[in-house]
ZAMI-92929 format. One line per 5 residues: number of its first residue (from 1); their letters; for each residue x, y, z of C-alpha. Coordinates in Angstrom, 1 decimal, padded with zeros to 4 digits. Each point is the difference from the previous one (the first is absolute). Layout:
BEGIN
NUM = a = X Y Z ~ ...
//
This chain:
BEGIN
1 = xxxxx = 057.6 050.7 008.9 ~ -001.5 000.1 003.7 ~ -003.1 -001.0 -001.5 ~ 000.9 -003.1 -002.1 ~ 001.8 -001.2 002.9
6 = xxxxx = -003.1 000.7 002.2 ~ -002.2 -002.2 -002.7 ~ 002.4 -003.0 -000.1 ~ -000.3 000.1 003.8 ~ -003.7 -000.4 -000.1
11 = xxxxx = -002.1 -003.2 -000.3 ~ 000.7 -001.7 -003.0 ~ -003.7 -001.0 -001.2 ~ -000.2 -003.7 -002.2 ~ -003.3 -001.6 -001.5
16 = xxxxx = -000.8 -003.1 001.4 ~ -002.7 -002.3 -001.0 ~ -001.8 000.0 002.8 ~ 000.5 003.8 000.4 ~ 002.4 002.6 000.6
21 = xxxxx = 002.9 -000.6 001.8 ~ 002.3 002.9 001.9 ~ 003.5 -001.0 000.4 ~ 002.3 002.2 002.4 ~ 003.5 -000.1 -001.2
26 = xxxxx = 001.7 000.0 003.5 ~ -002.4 -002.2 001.9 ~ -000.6 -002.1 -002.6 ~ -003.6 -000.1 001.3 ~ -002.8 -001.5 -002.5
31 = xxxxx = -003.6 001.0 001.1 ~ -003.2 -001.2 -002.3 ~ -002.4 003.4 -000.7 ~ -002.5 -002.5 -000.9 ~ -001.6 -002.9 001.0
36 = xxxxx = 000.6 -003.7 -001.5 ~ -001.8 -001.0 -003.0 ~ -003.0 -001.7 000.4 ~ -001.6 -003.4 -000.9 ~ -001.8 001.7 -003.0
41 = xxxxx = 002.0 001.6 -001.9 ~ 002.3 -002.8 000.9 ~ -002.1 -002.0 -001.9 ~ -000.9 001.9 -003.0 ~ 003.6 000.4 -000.3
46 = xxxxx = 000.6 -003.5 000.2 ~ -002.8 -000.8 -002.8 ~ 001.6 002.8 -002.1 ~ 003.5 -002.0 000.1 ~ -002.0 -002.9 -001.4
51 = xxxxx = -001.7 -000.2 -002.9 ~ -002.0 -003.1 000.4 ~ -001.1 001.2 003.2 ~ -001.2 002.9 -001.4 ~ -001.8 -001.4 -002.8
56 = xxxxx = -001.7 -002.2 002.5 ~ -001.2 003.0 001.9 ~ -001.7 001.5 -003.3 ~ -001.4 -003.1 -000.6 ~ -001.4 -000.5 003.6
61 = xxxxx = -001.9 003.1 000.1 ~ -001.0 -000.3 -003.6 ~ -001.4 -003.7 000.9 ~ -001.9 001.3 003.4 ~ -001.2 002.7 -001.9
66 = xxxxx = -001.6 -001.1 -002.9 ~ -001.2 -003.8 002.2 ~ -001.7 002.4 002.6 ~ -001.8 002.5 -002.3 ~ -000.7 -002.6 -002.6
71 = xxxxx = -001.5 -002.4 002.4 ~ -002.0 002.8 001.2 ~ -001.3 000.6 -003.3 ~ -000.6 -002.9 -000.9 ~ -002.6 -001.2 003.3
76 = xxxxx = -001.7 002.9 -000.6 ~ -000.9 -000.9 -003.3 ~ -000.2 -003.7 -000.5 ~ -000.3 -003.5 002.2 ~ 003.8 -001.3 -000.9
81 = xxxxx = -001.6 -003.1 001.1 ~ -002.8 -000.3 -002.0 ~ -000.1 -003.5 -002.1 ~ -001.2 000.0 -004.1 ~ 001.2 -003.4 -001.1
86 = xxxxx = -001.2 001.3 -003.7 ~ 003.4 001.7 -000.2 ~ 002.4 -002.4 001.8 ~ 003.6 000.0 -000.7 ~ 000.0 003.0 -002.8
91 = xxxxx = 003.3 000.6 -000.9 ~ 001.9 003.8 001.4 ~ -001.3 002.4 -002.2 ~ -002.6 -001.4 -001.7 ~ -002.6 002.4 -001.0
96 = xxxxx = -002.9 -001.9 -000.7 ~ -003.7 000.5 000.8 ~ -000.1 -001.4 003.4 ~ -003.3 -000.4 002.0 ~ -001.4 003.4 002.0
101 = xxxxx = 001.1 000.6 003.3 ~ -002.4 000.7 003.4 ~ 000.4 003.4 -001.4 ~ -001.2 -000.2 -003.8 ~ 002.8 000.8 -001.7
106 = xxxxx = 002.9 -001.8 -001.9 ~ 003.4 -001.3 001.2 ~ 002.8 002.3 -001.1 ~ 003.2 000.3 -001.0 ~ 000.9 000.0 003.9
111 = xxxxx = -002.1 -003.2 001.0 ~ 001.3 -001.8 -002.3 ~ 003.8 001.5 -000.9 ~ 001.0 -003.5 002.3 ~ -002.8 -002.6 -001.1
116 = xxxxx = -002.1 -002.1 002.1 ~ 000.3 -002.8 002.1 ~ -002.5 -003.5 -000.1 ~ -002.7 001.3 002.0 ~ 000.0 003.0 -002.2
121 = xxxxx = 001.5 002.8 002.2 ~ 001.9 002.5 -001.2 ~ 003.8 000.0 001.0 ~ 000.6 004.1 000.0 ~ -002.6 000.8 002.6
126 = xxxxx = 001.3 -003.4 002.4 ~ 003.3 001.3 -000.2 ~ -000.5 003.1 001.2 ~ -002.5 -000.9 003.0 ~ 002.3 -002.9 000.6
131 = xxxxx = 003.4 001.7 000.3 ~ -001.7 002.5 001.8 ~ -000.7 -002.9 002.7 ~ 002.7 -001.4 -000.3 ~ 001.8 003.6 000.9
136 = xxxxx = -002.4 000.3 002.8 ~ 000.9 -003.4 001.3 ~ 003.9 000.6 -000.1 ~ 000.4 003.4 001.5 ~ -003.2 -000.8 002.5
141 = xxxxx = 002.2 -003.3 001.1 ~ 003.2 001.6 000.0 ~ -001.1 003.1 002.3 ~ -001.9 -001.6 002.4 ~ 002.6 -002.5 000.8
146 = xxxxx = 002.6 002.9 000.2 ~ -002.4 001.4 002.7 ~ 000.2 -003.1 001.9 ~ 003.6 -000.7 -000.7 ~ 001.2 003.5 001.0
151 = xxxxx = -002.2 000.0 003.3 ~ 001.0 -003.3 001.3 ~ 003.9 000.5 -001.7 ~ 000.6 003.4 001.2 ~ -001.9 -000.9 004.0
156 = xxxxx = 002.8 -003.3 -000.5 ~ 002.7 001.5 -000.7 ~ -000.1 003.5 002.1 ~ -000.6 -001.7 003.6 ~ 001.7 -003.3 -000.9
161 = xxxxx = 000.1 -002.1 002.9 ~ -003.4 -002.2 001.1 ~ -002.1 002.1 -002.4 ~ 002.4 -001.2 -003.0 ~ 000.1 -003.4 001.3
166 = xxxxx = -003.9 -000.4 000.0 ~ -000.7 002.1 -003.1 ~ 002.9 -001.8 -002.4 ~ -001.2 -003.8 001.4 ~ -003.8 001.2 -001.1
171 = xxxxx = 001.2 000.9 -003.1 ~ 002.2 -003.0 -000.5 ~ -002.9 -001.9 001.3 ~ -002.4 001.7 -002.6 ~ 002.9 -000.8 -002.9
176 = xxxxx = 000.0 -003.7 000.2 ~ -003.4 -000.2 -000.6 ~ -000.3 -001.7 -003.7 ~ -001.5 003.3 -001.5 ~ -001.0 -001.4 -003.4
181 = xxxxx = -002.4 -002.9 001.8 ~ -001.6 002.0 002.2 ~ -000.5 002.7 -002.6 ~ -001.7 -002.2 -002.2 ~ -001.9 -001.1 002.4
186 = xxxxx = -001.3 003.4 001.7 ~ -000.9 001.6 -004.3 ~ -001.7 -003.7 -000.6 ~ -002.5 000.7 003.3 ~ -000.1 004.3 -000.1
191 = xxxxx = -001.6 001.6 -002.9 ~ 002.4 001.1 -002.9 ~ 000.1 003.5 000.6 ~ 002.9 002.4 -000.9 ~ 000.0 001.1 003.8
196 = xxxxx = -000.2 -003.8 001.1 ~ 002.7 -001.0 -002.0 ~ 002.0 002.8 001.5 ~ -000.3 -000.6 003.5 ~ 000.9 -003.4 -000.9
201 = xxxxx = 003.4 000.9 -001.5 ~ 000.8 002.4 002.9 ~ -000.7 -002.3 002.3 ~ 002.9 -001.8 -001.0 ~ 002.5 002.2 -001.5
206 = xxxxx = 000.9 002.2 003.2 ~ 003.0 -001.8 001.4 ~ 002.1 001.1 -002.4 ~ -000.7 003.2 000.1 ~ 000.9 -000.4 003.8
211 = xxxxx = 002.6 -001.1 000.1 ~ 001.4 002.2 -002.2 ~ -001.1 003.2 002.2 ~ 001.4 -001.9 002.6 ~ 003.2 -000.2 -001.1
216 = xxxxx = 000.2 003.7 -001.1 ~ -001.4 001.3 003.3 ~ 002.8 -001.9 002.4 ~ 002.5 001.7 -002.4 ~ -001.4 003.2 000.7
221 = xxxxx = -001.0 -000.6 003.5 ~ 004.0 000.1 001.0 ~ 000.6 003.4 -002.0 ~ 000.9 003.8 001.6 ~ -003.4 001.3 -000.7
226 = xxxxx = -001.9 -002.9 001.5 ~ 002.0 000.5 003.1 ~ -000.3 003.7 000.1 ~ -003.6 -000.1 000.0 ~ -000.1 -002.4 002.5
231 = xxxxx = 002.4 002.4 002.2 ~ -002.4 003.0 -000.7 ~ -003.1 -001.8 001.1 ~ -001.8 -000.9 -003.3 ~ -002.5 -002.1 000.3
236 = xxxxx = 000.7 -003.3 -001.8 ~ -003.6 000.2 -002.2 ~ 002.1 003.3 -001.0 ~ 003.0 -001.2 -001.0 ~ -001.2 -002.9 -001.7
241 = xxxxx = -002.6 001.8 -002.2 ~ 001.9 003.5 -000.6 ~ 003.5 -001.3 000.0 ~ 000.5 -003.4 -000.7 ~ -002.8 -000.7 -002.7
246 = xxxxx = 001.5 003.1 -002.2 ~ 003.3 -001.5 -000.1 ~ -000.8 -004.0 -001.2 ~ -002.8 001.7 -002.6 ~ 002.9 -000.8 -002.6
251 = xxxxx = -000.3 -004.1 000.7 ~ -004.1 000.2 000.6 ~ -000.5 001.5 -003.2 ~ 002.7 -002.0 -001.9 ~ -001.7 -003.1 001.3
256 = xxxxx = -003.3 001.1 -000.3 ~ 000.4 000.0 -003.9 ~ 001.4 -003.5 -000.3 ~ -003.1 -000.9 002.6 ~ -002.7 001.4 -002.4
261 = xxxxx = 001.8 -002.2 -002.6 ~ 000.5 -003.3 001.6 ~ -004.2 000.4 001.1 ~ -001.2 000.4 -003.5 ~ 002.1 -002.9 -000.7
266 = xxxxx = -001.7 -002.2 002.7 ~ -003.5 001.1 -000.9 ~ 000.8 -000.9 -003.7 ~ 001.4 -003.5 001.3 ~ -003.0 -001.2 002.3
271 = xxxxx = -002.4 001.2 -003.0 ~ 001.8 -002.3 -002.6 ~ -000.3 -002.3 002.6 ~ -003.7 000.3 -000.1 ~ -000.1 001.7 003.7
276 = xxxxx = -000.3 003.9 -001.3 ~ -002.7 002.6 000.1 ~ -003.5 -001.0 -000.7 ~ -001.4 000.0 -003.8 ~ -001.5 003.2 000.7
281 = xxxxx = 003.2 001.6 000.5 ~ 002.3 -000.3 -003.0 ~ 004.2 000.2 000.8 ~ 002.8 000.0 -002.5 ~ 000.6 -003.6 001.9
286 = xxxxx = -003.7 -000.9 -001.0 ~ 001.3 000.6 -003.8 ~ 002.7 -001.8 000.2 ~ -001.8 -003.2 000.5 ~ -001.1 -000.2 -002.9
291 = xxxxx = 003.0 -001.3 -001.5 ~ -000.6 -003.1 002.6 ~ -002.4 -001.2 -003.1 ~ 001.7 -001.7 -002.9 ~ -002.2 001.9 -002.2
296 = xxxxx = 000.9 002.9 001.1 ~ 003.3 -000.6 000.2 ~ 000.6 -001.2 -003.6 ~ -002.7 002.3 -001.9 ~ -001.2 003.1 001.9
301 = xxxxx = 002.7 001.3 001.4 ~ -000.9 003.9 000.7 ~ -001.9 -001.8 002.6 ~ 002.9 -000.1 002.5 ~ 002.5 001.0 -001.9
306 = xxxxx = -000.5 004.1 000.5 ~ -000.6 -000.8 004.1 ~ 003.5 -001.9 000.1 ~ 001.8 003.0 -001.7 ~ -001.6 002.3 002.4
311 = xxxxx = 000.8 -001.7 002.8 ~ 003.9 -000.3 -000.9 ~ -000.1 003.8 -000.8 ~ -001.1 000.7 003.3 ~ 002.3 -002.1 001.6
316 = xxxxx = 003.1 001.2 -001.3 ~ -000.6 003.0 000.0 ~ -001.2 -000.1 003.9 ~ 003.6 -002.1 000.1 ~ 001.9 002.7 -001.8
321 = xxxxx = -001.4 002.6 002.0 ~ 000.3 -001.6 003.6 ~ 003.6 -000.7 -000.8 ~ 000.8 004.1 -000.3 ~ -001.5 000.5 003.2
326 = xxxxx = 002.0 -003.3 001.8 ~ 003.2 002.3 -001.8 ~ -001.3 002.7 002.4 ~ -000.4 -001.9 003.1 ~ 003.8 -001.5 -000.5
331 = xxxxx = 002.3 002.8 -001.1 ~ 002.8 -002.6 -000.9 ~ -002.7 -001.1 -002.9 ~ -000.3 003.5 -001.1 ~ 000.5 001.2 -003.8
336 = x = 000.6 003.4 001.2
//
């Protein structure tokens, strides 16, 4: 009997999600063994709770993937570029003797499993090599400007004071500048280059990004640990770097997703509008011109048709995706 009574006296254990938790019975005392979850495994419990999300995910690494390693492929074995007007608008599929490529042999299955376009190129090999750069384009533009938006946001918002008053008016300053004009003017003069057409986008897509970081960082700036490593001494490079950074890494990479989106979106927008990559380096935007010609538009089709489908894939599925991790960043939005 001593002994039962001596067990109900002792720490009742309970699981808890985020770990074990010890309750005393006469204190009433709840202490954490563990620490708090973390953004991760946040997230992939987040995607788990939604289906669409995690279909998305699949189909996101799938798409990189196979548009990576195709593309890959496929420069190392053929000019996607190269013109044969001989076999102009062949239909998807269509197996028949086609003129010799630089390399002496026939087109196959692969070549030609998505036809041709009027100046004869094949569509499978410029979609690859063209999502590929478009890829490139969106997560170069959305990384860079999330380097310059988190120094100049994070600089803003810890100080405050004259250094956010100078830094946010630069950036405001920088914002009303009418970015489509002067990008259109900057790609007409530079050479279009994938790397050119970057620094272009970047150069105008920071101040979001800032002020974003900005706002995160004066909400964090005002918080115990921020204070306490001010009270021990810590040098403010430190606490920036080591302490705040970790804990906004749920909004950077939530916004960071939707960035890589809305850039591939942009690049496919100024190349419908004739102000894209050069005709050297093929885009999924580059394809979808082709349905700006009536004749492509009413008879050939596969032309554009497979580029638009690719890019709405893409899209929602970088939509689908990005919303999970905003569920992360705002736990009243949370599934689970």
């Amino acid at each position: 009997m001593a002994n039962e009574a001596n067990e109900k006296n002792k720490d009742t254990e309970v699981k808890h999600e985020q770990g074990t938790v010890y309750v005393d019975d006469k204190n009433l005392d709840i202490v954490l063994s563990t620490k708090p979850i973390g953004t991760f495994k946040l997230f992939w419990r987040e995607i788990k709770a939604d289906p669409i999300a995690l279909v998305s995910l699949i189909l996101l690494v799938v798409i990189f993937l196979t548009v990576y390693i195709g593309a890959a492929i496929v420069e190392s074995q053929m000019n996607p570029m190269q013109t044969n007007l001989i076999q102009q608008n062949q239909s998807p599929g269509n197996l028949r003797e086609f003129q010799q490529t630089n390399f002496g042999q026939d087109s196959g299955w692969f070549r030609t499993s998505l036809g041709t376009d009027s100046g004869g190129r094949y569509i499978a090999p410029l979609m690859f090599v063209g999502a590929r750069n478009s890829l490139n384009i969106g997560l170069s533009v959305a990384a860079l400007s999330f380097v310059i938006g988190i120094a100049i946001g994070v600089v803003s918002g810890f100080f405050g004071g004259k250094v956010d008053f100078i830094l946010m008016r630069f950036t405001d300053t920088v914002f009303m500048i009418p970015f489509l004009m002067i990008a259109i003017v900057l790609i007409t003069i530079l050479d279009r280059t994938v790397w050119n057409f970057i620094w272009i986008l970047t150069a105008f897509s920071w101040m979001g990004r800032a002020r974003l970081i900005r706002a995160a960082s004066l909400q964090n700036r005002n918080l115990d640990y921020v204070s306490a490593s001010k009270t021990l001494g810590t040098k403010n490079s430190v606490i920036i770097v080591r302490e705040m950074l970790p804990n906004m890494v749920d909004v950077i990479v939530a916004n960071f997703v939707l960035t890589v989106a809305a850039s591939i979106g942009i690049e496919t927008g100024l190349t419908i509008l004739g102000f894209g990559l050069g005709l050297e380096h093929p885009s999924i935007g580059a394809l979808i011109t082709n349905a700006l010609a009536p004749v492509n538009l009413t008879f050939f089709q596969w032309t554009w048709a497979f580029a638009i489908g690719l890019v709405i894939l893409i899209m929602l599925c970088i939509n689908f995706v990005g919303n999970a991790m905003q569920r992360v960043a705002d736990p009243r939005q949370r599934l689970v």
